[in-house]
C-alpha positions as CSV (number, residue, x, y, z in Angstrom):
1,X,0.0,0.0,0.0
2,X,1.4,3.2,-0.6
3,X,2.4,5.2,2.4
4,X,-0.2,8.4,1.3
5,X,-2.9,5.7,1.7
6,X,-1.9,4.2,4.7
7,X,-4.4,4.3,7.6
8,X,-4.3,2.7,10.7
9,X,-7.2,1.1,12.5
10,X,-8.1,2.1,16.2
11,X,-11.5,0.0,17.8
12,X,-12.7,-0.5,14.5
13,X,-12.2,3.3,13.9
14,X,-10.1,4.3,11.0
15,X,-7.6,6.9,11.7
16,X,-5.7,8.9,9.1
17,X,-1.6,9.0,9.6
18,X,-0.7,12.2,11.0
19,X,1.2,14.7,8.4
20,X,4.3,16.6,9.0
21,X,3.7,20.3,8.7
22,X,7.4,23.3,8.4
23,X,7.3,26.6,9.8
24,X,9.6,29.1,9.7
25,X,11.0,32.6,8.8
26,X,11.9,32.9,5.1
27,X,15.0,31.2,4.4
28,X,15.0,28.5,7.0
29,X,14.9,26.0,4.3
30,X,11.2,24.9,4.6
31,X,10.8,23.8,1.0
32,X,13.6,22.7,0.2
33,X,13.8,20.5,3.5
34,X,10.1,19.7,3.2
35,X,10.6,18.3,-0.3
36,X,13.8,15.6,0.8
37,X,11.8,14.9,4.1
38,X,8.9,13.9,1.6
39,X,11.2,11.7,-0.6
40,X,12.8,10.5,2.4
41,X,9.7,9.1,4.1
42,X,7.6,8.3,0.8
43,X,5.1,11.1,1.2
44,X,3.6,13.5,-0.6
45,X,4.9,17.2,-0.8
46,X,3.0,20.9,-0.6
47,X,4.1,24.0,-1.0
48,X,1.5,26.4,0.3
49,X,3.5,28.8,-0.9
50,X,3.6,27.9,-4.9
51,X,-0.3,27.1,-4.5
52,X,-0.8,30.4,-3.8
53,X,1.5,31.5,-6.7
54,X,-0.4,29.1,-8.9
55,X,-4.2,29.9,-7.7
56,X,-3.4,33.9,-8.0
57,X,-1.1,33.7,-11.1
58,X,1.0,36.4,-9.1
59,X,3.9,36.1,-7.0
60,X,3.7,36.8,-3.2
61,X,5.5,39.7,-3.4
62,X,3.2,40.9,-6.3
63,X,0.1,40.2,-3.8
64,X,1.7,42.3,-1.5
65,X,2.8,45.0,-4.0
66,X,-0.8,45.3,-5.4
67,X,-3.0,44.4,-2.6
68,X,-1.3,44.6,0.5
69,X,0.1,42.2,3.1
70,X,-3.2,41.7,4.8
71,X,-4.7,40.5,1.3
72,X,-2.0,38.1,1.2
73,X,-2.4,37.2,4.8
74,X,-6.2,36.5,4.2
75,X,-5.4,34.2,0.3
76,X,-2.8,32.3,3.0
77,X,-5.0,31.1,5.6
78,X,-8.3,30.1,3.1
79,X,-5.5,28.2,1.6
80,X,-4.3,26.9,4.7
81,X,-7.6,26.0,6.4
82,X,-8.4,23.9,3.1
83,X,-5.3,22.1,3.0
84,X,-5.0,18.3,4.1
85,X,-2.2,17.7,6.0
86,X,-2.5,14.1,6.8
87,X,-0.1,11.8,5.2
88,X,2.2,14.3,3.4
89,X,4.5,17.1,4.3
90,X,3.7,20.7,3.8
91,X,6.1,23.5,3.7
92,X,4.1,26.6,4.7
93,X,4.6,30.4,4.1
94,X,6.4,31.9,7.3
95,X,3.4,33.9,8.0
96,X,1.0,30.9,8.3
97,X,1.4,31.1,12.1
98,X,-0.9,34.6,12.2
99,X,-3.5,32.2,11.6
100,X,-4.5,30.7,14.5
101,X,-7.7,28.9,12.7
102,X,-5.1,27.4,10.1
103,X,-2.6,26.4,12.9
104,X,-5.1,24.8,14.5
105,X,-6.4,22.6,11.7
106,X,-3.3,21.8,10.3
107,X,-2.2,20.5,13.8
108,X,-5.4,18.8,14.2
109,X,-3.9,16.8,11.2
110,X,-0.4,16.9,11.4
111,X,2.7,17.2,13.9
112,X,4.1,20.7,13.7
113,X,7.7,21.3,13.1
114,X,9.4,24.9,13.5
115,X,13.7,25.1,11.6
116,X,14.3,27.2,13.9
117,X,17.1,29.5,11.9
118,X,18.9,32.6,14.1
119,X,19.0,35.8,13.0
120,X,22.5,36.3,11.6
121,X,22.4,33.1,9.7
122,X,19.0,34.4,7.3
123,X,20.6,36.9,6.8
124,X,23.7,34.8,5.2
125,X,20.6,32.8,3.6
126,X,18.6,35.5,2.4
127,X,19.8,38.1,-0.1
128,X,17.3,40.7,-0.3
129,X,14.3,40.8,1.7
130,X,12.5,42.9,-0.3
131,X,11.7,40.5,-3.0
132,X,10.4,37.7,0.0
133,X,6.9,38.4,-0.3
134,X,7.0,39.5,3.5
135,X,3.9,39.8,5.2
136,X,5.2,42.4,8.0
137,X,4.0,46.1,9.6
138,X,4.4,49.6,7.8
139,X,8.4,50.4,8.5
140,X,9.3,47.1,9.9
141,X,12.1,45.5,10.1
142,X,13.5,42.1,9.3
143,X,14.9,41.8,13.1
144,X,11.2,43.1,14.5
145,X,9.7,41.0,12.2
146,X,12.2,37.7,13.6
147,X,11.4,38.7,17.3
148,X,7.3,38.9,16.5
149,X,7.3,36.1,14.9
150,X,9.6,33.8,16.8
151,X,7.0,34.0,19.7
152,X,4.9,32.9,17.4
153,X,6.5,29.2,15.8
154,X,7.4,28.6,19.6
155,X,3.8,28.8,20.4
156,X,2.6,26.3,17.6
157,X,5.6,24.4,17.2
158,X,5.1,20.9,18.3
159,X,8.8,20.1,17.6
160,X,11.9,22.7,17.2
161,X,14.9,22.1,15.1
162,X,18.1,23.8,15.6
163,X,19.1,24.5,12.0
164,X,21.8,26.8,12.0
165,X,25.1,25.5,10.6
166,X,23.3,22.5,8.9
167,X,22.8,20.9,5.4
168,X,19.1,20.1,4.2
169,X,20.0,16.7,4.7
170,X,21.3,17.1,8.1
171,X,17.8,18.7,9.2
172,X,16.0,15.9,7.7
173,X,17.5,13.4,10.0
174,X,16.7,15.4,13.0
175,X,13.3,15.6,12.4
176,X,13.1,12.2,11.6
177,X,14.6,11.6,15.1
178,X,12.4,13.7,16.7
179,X,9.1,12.5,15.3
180,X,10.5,8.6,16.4
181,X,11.2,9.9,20.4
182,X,7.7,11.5,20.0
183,X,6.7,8.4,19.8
184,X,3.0,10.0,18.0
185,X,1.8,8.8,15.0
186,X,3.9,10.5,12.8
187,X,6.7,8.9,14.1
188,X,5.6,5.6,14.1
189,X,5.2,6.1,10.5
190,X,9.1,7.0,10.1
191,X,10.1,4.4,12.0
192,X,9.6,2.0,8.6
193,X,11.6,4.4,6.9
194,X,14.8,4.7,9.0
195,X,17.8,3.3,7.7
């Protein structure tokens, strides 16, 4: 059976397997890690991010240029709230997480995981901010932007990855180690896939 099918059976109830969801700022590697942690564990792969793109025909950064971060906020979490999560990892925009509705449905199907990237190292990642797509305040900047929404991936974040210094691949294993010490039933499911 493939592993996007795959259900498990609880008292004669039939139970979806529990997705793995990214967070993050911009640049923390979410789809490029999201797409190798797919391959990796024979799962399907979304970037809300490109759906977006591909439902508006604009790029984020257009949305926001023409309609304003809020309007891009608002496309993000109808996207978000009609996204299913089981089975299959999904690499959201780094402003999913000002969607608590969102949060809490993609949790409901799906164990959240925050690459947690410092400060200095996005900006080493990230050349220029302004073409991001950034959902942020009037006059703010990337630093108030990382504090705000720091607070925020800790708060949702059902597993953190330390990410700085590390290769895709190396962030792949570590959140395939932690979803097997969580022990939930997304890391059952990698257990089968480990090496």
């Amino acid at each position: 059976m493939h592993p996007q099918c795959f259900t498990l059976a609880y008292g004669g109830m039939t139970e979806q397997r529990r997705g793995i969801t990214l967070i993050g700022m911009p640049g923390c590697g979410k789809s490029t890690v999201g797409a190798l942690l797919a391959e990796r564990l024979g799962l399907g792969f979304l970037d809300t991010d490109a759906v977006i793109e591909a439902r508006s025909g604009r790029s984020l950064q257009r949305i926001v240029d023409e309609e304003g971060a809020a309007r891009l906020r608002a496309i993000e979490e109808d996207v978000l709230v009609h996204t299913d999560a089981h089975a299959r990892v999904v690499a959201t925009g780094g402003s999913a997480v000002y969607a608590d509705a969102a949060m809490r449905h993609l949790a409901s199907a799906s164990t959240i995981v925050y690459l947690e990237v410092g400060l200095e190292e996005l900006h080493r990642r990230v050349a220029d901010w302004a073409t991001r797509g950034l959902v942020r305040a009037p006059g703010q900047g990337v630093a108030e932007l990382f504090a705000e929404r720091t607070r925020l991936y800790r708060r949702h974040a059902g597993v953190r990855i330390p990410c700085d210094g590390l290769t895709p691949a190396d962030v792949v294993e570590r959140v395939v180690a932690a979803l097997l010490s969580r022990g939930d039933n997304a890391g059952e499911r990698t257990a089968a896939s480990t090496p």
